[in-house]
PAMARMI-468512 format. One record per residue (C-alpha): x, y, z. Coordinates in nm, 3 decimals, padded with zeros to 5 digits, m for minus. Layout:
{{X; Y; Z}} ...
***
This chain:
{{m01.278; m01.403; m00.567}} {{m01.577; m01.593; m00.702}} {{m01.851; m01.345; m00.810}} {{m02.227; m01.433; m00.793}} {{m02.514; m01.325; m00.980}} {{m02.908; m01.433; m00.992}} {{m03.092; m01.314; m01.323}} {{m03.448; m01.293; m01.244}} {{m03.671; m01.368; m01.616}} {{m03.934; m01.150; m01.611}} {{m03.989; m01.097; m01.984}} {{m04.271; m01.349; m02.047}} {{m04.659; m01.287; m02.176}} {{m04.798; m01.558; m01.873}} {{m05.055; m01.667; m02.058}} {{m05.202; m01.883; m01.784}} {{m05.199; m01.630; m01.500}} {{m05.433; m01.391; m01.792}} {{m05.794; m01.346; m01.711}} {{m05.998; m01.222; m02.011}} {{m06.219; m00.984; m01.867}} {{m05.942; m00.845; m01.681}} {{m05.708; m00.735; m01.936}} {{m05.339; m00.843; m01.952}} {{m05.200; m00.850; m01.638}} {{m04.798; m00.867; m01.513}} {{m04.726; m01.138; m01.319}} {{m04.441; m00.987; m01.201}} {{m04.611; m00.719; m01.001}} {{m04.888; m00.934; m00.879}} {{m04.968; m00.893; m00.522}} {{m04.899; m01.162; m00.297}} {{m04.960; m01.130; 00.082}} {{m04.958; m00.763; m00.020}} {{m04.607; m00.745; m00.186}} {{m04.525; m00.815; m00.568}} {{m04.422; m01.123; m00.681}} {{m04.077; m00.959; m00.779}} {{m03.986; m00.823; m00.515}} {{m03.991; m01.151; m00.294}} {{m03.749; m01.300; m00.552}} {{m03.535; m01.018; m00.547}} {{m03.519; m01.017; m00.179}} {{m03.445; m01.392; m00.121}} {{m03.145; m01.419; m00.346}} {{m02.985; m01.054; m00.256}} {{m02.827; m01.191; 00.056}} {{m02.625; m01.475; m00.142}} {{m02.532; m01.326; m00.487}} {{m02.314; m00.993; m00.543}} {{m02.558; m00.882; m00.805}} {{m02.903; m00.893; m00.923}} {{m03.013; m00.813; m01.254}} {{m03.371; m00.877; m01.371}} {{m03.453; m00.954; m01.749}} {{m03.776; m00.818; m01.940}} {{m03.856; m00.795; m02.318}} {{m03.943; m00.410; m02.340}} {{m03.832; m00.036; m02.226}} {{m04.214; m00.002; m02.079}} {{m04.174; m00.247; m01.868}} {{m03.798; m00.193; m01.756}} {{m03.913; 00.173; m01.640}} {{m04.222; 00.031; m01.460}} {{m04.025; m00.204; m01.277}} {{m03.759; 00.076; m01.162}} {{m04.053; 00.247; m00.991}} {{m04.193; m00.061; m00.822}} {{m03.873; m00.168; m00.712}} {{m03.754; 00.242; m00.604}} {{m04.083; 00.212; m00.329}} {{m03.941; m00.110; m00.203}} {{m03.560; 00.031; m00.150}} {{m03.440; m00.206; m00.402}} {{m03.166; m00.162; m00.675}} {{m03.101; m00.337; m00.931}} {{m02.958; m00.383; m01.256}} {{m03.285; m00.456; m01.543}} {{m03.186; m00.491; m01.872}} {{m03.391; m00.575; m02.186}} {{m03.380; m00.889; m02.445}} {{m03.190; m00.877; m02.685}} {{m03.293; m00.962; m03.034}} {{m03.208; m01.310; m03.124}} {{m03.296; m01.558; m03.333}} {{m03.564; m01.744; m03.101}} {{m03.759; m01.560; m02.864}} {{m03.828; m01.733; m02.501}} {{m03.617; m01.833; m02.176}} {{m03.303; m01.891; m02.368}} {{m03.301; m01.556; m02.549}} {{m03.354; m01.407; m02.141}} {{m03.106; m01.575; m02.021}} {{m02.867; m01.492; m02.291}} {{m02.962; m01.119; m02.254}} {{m02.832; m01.161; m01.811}} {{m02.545; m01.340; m01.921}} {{m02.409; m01.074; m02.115}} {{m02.496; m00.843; m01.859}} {{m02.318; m00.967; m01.596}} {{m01.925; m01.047; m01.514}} {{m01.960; m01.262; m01.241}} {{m01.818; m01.616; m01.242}} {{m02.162; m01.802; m01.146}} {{m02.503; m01.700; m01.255}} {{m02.858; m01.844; m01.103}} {{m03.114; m01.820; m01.306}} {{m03.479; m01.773; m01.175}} {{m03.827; m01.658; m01.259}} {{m04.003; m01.380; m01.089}} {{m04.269; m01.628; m00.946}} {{m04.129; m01.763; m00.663}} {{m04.207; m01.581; m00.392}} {{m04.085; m01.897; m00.105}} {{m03.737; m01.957; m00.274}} {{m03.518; m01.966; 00.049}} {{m03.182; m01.835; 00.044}} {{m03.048; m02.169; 00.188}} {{m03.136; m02.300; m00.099}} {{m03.009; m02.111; m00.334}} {{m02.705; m02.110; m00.155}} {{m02.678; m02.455; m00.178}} {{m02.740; m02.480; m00.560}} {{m02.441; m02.217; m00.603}} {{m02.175; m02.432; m00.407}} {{m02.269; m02.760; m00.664}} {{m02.175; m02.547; m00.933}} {{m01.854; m02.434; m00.794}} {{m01.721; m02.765; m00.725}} {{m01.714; m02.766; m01.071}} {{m02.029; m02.837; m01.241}} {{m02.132; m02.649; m01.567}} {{m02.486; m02.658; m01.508}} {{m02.688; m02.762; m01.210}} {{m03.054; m02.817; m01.250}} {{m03.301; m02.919; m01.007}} {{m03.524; m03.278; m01.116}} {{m03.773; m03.415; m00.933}} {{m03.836; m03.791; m00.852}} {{m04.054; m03.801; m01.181}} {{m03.759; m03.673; m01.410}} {{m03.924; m03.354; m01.469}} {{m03.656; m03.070; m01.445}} {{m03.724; m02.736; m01.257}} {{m03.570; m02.575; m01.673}} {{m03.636; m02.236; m01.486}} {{m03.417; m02.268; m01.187}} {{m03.052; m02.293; m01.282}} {{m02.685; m02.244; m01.189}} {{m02.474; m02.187; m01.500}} {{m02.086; m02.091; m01.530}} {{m02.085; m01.828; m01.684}} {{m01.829; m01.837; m01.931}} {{m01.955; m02.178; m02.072}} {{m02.324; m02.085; m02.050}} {{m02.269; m01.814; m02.255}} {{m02.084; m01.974; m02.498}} {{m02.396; m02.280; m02.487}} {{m02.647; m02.024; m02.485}} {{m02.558; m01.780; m02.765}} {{m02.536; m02.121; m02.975}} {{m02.842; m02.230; m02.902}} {{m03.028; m01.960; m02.971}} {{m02.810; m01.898; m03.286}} {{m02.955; m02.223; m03.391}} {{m03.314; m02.142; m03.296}} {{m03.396; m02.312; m02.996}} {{m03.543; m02.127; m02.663}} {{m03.593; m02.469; m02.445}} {{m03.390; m02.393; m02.134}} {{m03.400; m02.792; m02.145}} {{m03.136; m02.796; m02.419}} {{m02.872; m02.616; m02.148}} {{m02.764; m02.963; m01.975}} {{m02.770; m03.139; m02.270}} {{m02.500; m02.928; m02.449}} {{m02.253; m02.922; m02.149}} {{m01.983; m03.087; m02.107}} {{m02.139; m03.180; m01.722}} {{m02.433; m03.105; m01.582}} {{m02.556; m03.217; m01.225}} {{m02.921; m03.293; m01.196}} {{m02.995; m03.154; m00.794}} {{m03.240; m03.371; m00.632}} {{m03.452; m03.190; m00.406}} {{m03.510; m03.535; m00.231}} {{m03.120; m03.528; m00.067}} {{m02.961; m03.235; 00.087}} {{m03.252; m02.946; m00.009}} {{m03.523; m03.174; 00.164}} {{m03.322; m03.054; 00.492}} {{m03.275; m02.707; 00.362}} {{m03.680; m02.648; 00.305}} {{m03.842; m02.974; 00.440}} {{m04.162; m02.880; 00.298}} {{m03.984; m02.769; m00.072}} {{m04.187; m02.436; m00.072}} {{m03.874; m02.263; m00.281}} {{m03.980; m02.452; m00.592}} {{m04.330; m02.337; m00.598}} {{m04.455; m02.087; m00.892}} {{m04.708; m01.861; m00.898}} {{m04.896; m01.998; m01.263}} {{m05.238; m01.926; m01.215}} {{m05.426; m01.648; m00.976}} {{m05.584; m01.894; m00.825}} {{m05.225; m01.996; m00.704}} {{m05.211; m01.647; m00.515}} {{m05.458; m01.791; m00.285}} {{m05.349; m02.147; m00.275}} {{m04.992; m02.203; m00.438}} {{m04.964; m02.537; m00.529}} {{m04.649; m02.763; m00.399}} {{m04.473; m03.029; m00.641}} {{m04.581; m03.365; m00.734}} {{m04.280; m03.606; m00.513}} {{m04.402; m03.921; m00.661}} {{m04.122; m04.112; m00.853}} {{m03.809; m04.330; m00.870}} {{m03.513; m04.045; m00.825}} {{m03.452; m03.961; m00.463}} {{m03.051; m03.907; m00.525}} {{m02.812; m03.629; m00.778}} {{m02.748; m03.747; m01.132}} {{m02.430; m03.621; m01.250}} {{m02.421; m03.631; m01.648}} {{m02.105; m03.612; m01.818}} {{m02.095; m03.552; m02.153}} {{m01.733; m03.500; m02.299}} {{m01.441; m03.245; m02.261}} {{m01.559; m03.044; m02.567}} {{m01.323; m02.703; m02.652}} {{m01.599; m02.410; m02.595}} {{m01.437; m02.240; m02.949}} {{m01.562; m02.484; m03.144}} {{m01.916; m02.367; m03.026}} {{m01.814; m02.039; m03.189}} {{m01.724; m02.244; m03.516}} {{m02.053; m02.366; m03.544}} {{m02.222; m02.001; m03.442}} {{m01.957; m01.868; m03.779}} {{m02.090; m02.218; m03.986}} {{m02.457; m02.107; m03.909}} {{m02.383; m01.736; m04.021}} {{m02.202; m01.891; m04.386}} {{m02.482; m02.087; m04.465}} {{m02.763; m01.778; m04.399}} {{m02.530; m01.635; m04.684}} {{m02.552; m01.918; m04.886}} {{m02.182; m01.961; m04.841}} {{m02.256; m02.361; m04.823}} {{m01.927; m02.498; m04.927}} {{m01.738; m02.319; m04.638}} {{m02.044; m02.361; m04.431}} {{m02.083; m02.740; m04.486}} {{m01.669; m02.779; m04.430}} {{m01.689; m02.637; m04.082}} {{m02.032; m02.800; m03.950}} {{m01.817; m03.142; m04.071}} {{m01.516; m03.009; m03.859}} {{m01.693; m02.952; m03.565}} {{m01.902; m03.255; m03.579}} {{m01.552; m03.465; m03.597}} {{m01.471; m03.247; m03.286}} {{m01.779; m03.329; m03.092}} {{m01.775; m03.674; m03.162}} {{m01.418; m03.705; m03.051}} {{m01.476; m03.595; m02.693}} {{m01.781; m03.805; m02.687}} {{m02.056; m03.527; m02.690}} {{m02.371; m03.664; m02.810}} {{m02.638; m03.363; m02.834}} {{m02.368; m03.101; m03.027}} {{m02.222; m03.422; m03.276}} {{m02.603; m03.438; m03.343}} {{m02.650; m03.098; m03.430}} {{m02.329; m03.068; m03.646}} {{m02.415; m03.341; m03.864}} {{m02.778; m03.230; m03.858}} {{m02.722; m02.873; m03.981}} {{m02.472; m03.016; m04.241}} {{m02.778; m03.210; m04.371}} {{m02.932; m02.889; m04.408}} {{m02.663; m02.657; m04.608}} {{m02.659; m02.990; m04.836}} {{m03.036; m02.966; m04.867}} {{m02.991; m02.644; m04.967}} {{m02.732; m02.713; m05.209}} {{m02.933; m02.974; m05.364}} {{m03.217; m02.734; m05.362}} {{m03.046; m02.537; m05.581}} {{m03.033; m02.785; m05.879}} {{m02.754; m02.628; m06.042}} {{m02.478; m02.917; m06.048}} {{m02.420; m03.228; m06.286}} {{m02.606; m03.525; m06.176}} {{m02.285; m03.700; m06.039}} {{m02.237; m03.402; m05.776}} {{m02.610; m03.395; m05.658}} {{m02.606; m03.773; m05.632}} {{m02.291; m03.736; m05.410}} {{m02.453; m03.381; m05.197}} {{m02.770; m03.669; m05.175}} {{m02.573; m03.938; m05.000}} {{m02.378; m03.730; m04.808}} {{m02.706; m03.543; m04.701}} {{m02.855; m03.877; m04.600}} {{m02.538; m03.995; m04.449}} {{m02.542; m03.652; m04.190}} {{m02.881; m03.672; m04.128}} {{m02.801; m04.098; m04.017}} {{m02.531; m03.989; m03.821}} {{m02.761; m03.703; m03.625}} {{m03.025; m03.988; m03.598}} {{m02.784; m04.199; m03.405}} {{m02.649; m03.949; m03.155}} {{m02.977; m03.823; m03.053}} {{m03.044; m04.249; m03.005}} {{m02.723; m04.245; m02.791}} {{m02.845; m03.923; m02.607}} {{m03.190; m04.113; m02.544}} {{m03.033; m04.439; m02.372}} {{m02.837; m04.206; m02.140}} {{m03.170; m04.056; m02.018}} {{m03.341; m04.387; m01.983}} {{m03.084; m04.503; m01.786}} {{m03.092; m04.269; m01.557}} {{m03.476; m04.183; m01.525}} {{m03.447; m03.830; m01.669}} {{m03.794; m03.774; m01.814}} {{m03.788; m03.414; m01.946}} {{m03.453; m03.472; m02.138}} {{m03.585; m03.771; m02.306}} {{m03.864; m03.622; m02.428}} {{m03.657; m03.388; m02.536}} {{m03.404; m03.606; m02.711}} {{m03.664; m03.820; m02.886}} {{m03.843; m03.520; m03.000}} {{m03.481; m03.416; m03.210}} {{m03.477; m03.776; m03.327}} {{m03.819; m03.774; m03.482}} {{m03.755; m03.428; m03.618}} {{m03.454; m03.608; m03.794}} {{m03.691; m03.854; m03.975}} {{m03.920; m03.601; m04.040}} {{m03.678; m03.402; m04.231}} {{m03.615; m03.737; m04.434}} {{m03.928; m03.756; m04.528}} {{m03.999; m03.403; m04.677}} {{m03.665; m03.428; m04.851}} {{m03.775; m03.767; m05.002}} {{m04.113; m03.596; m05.114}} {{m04.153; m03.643; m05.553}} {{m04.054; m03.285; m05.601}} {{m03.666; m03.323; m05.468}} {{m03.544; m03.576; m05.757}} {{m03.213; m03.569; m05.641}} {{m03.282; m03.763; m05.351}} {{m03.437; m04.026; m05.596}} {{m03.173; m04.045; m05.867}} 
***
């Protein structure tokens, strides 16, 4: 029997819904139409999921939240972040995923008090027709990053990579599956909500009193399915063990098995995890030539070989970008093309007077 569950993130600081004079306030427990933002979430995704667990970043506010929730006759499972090597979304979602069993997971924010259960409904059975990830994107190419359907198996795997490596954008998460499905709210959720009042969030107070709807303008009216290469999910744990080798300055082993799982990744086609393999290759052999305690011949070859990984992350990130521009996805090129320029940026420190070795 497929298993449901929706893991409401309600860990964050909102920094835009803050009013100075006010002192901080939880935008969680806001009041909207005289109920807390919460519990509206919780209520329009109990119906369709076997579980609900909600997400938060300390004890203090995991025992507040049982007593709001206790007054409303709600119960549910709320568990607290983990610590991890990036803080944000992905570090939240990782934290549900391992708190959870079932087979699919939604993932939502605790601001979204008009999410209709239709919807979310309808999100669930994309996924289980055998989609990865399935992520709402509006005409524009801007992705709804906080409203997600992940299996949970794979996600996990994705997730406890990514943040391994240090990134929190929930943006990465289609990018690093094998497929992803890009939901257009344009086709079949259009007749679901016709006015698309699930998507809106609660940012701003302001937005208590008038919540603001989505912008619709743009080219996108139809699903983008994104396919990305029938990776093996161990290898994600070979490059989660590489990371760990290298943090011990174990670089030789460390360097080996980025290589290995860069070869894998660029087998099946994969253009976003061949990109990081060779890219945190280029960084155990920056270490390594860092070091400056090998015979010139060695640290000429680390150099090359350091410039060669950090050419070969430069061109999958290019191959990731023409895939987005093809198909109008906005937010994941910006994305993409931020990784690229990080690559040359990395060139150019390493290039810098000081670092000989990449002069010889």
């Amino acid at each position: 029997m497929i298993k449901r569950a929706a893991l409401v993130l309600s860990g964050g600081k909102a920094e835009r819904f803050q009013r100075v004079p006010q002192g901080w306030q939880d935008k969680a427990l806001a009041l909207f139409e005289g109920k807390p933002l919460l519990v509206y979430v919780i209520e329009n995704v109990a119906d369709v999921v076997d579980e609900v667990i909600v997400c938060v970043d300390n004890n203090e506010r995991r025992e507040r939240y049982f007593e709001v929730l206790e007054h409303y006759n709600l119960r549910v499972k709320i568990v607290v972040d983990k610590e991890t090597n990036v803080g944000g979304p992905n570090a939240a979602i990782l934290t549900g995923l391992k708190a959870t069993e079932a087979n699919y997971c939604m993932i939502t924010p605790c601001d979204m008090p008009f999410l209709k259960p239709t919807v979310v409904d309808y999100l669930f059975s994309l996924s289980e027709r055998g989609f990865e990830v399935v992520m709402p994107m509006w005409p524009n190419g801007v992705l709804e990053t906080l409203i997600m359907i992940l299996q949970r198996s794979i996600g996990l795997e994705i997730i406890q990579t990514l943040c391994q490596l240090g990134r929190p954008h929930p943006s990465d998460i289609p990018r690093a599956a094998t497929n992803a499905l890009l939901a257009s709210p344009m086709e079949t959720i259009k007749n679901l909500d016709p006015t698309l009042k699930s998507f809106i969030n609660i940012n701003t107070q302001e937005d208590l009193k008038k919540p603001k709807t989505r912008n619709l303008q743009g080219t996108i009216q139809q699903n983008i399915t994104l396919n990305h290469g029938n990776f093996l999910a161990s290898y994600l744990q070979l490059v989660r063990d590489a990371d760990k080798m290298q943090q011990k300055n174990n670089f030789h082993t460390a360097q080996e098995q980025f290589d290995l799982c860069k070869k894998h990744f660029k087998a099946c086609g994969n253009f976003f995890w061949t990109a990081m393999a060779s890219k945190c290759k280029g960084e155990v052999l920056l270490k390594q030539l860092q070091q400056k305690e090998t015979s010139p011949q060695t640290t000429m070859e680390w150099a090359i070989k350091y410039e060669e990984a950090l050419f070969d992350a430069t061109n999958n990130y290019y191959n990731e970008i023409k895939i987005y521009k093809k198909n109008h996805c906005r937010r994941l090129l910006e994305r993409a093309t931020a990784d690229k320029n990080l690559i040359h940026t990395l060139k150019i420190n390493a290039s810098k007077p000081n670092h000989d070795y990449l002069n010889c």
